[in-house]
N, C-alpha and C positions, 0 to 999 in steps of 0.2 A: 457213439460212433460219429467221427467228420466224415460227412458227406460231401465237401466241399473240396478234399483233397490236397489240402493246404496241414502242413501241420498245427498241432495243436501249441497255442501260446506265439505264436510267431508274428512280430507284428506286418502291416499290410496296406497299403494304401485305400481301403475303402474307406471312403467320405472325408480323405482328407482332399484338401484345394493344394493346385502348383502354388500358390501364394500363404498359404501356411507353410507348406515344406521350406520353400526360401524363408520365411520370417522369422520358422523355428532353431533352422540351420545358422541361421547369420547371426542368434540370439545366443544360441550355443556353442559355436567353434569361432565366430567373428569372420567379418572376410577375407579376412588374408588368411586364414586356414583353407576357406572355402577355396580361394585361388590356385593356392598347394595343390591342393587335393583334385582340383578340375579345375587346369589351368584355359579358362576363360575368359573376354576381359570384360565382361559386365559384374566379373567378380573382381577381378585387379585392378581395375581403371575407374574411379568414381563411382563404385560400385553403390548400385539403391535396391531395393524392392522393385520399386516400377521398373528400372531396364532391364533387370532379371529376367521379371516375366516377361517382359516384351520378345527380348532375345529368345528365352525358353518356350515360351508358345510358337516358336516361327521353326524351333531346331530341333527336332527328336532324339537326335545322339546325344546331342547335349541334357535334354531333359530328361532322357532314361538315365545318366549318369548322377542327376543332381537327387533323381527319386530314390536311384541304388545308395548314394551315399544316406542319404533322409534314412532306409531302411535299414542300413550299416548301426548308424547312431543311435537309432532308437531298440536296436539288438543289444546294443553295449549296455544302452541304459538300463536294459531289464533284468540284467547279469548281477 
């Protein structure tokens, strides 16, 4: 029985870090997808890891978008 309410097999953000989701996502779609996909410009303008986070710790919309997309990818992946 889930107790937890979440479905079964579904992935989820526990225990990952804001700075894995950027480093997995940029590893895997590159950033000029990233930028597509969430046009941002810590994504399309000299985009690194460290401004990412920097930006994404300071913006919530932004960061629930970058986690949605993280959870998007790793849906796909498990298909």
């Amino acid at each position: 029985m889930n107790t937890t309410n979440k479905p079964a097999n579904r992935p989820t953000l526990d225990g990952i870090t804001l700075e894995m989701v950027v480093t997995q996502l940029s590893q895997s779609m590159g950033w000029e997808a990233m930028g597509e996909a969430i046009p941002i410009r810590c994504f399309t303008r000299d985009p690194s890891v460290k401004s990412s986070l920097k930006f994404l710790r300071r913006t919530p919309w932004a960061r629930e978008k970058v986690e949605q997309l993280y959870l998007q990818q790793a849906r796909l992946q498990q298909r």
